[in-house]
PALUMLUM-276369 format. One record per atom (N, C-alpha, C, O): x negated, y negated, z negated; residue in three letters. Coordinates in pm, whole numbers, plus 50000, padded with zeros to 5 digits. Each point is the difference from the previous one (the first is absolute). Example, Ala and Ser with C-alpha at 12.3 -4.5 7.8 and 13.67 -1.06 7.14 Angstrom:
<nodes>
486815056949220ALA500894988150000ALA499104988050000ALA498965000249934ALA501394989350138SER499184988149994SER500774989149927SER499494988949983SER
</nodes>
This chain:
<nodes>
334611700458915UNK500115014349984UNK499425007050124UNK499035007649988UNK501544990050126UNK499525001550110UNK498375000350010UNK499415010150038UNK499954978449926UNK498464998150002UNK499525010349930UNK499655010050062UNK500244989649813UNK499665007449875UNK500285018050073UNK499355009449955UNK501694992550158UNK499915014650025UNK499255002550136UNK499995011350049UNK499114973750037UNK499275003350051UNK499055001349988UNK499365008050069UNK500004983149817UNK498675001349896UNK500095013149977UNK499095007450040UNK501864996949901UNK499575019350002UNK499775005750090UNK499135008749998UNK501504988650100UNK499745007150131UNK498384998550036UNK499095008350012UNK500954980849997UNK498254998250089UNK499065008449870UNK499345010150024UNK500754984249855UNK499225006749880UNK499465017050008UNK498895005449999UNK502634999850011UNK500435009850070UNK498585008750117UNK499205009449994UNK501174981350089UNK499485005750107UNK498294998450039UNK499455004450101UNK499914987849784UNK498924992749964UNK499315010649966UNK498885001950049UNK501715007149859UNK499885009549862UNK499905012050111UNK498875004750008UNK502045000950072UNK499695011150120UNK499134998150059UNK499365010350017UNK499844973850069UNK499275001850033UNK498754998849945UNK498955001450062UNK501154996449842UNK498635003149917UNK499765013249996UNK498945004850043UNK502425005349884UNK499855018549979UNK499355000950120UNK498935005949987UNK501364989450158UNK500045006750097UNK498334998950040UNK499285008750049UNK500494981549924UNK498194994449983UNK499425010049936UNK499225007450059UNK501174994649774UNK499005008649919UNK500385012650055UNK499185008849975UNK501824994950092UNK500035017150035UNK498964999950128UNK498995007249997UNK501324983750124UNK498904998250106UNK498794998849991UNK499205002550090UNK500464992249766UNK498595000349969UNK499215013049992UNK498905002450049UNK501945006149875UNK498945012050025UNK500425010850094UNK499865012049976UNK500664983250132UNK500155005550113UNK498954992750120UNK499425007150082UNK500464981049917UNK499704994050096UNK499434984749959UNK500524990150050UNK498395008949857UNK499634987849918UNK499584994550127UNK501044995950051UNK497935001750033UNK500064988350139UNK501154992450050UNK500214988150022UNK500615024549991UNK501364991450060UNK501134991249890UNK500794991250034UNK499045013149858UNK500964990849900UNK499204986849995UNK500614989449993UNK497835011150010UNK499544984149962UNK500324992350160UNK500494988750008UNK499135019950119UNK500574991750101UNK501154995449975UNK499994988350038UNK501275015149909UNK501125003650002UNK499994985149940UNK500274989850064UNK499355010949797UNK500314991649896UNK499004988750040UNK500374988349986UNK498625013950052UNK498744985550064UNK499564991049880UNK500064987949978UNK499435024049944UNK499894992449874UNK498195002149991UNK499354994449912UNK499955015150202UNK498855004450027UNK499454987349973UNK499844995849885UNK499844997450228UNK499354983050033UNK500004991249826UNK499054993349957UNK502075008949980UNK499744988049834UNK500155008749916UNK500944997449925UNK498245017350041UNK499135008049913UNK499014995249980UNK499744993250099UNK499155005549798UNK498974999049958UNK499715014349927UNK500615003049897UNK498325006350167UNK499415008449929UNK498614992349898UNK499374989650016UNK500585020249889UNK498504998049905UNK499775007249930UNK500855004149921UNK497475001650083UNK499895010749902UNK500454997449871UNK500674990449963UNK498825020949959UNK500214995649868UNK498814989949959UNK500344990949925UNK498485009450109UNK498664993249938UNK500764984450035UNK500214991949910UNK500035006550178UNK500544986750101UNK501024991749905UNK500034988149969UNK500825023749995UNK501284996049918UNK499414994749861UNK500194988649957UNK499005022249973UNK499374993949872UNK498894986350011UNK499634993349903UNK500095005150196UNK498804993850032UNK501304985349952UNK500224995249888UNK500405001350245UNK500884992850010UNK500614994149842UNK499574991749919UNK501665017450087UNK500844998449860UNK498634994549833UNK500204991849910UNK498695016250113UNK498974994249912UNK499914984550015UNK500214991049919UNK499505009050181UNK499734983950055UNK501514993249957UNK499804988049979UNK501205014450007UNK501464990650010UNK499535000749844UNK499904988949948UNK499745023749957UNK500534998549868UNK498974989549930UNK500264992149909UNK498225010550173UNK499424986849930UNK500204987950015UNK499864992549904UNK500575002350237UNK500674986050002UNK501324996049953UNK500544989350029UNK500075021749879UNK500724995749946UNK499864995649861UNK500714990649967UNK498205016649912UNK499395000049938UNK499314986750014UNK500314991749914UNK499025005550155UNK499354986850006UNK500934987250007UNK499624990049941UNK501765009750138UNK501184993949978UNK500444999449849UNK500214989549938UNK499875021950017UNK500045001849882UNK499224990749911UNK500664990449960UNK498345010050007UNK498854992349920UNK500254988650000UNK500084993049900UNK500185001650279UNK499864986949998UNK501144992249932UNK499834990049931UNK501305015550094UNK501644997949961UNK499684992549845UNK499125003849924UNK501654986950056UNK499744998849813UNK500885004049897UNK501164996150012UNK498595009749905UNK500055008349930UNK501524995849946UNK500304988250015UNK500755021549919UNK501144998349972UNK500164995849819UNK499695005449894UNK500804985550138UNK500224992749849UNK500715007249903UNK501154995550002UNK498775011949929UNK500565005549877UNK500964986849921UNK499604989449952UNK501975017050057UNK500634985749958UNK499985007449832UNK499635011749988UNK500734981749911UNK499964995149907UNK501695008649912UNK501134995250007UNK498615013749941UNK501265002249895UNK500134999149876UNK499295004549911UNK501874988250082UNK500754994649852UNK500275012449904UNK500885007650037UNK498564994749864UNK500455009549915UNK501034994949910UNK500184989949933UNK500685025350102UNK501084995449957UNK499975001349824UNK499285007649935UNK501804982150009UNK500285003549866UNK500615007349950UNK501185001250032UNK498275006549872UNK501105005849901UNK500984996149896UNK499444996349897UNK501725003550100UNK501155001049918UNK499635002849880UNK499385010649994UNK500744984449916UNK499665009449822UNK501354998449949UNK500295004349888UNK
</nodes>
């Protein structure tokens, strides 16, 4: 019981400092990413970059695709009718 009401607590206080992030953000966006140090493992990309990319994942998946063999259609018993 005890545990379970410190899990709220920290949860809790997880959740404020996040509000406290998105309100600092548009007060002071430099200092929340220092803050948070999440700057350094961002990846920016345009959009051309992004489509360029994601194009490239959807055809090698497609080609995964092809190669894969094909799914066996199993076989159903029709049922009888009662007269």
């Amino acid at each position: 019981m005890y545990t379970n009401w410190i899990e709220d607590q920290n949860e809790e206080v997880k959740t404020l400092d996040n509000q406290g992030y998105l309100i600092g953000s548009f007060i002071n966006p430099e200092a929340v990413k220092k803050i948070i140090g999440k700057d350094a493992n961002t990846i920016s990309q345009t959009d051309e970059e992004f489509d360029k990319n994601s194009g490239e994942l959807f055809k090698q998946f497609r080609e995964e695709d092809a190669q894969a063999e094909p799914l066996v259609k199993r076989k159903r018993k029709r049922k009888k009718i009662k007269e």
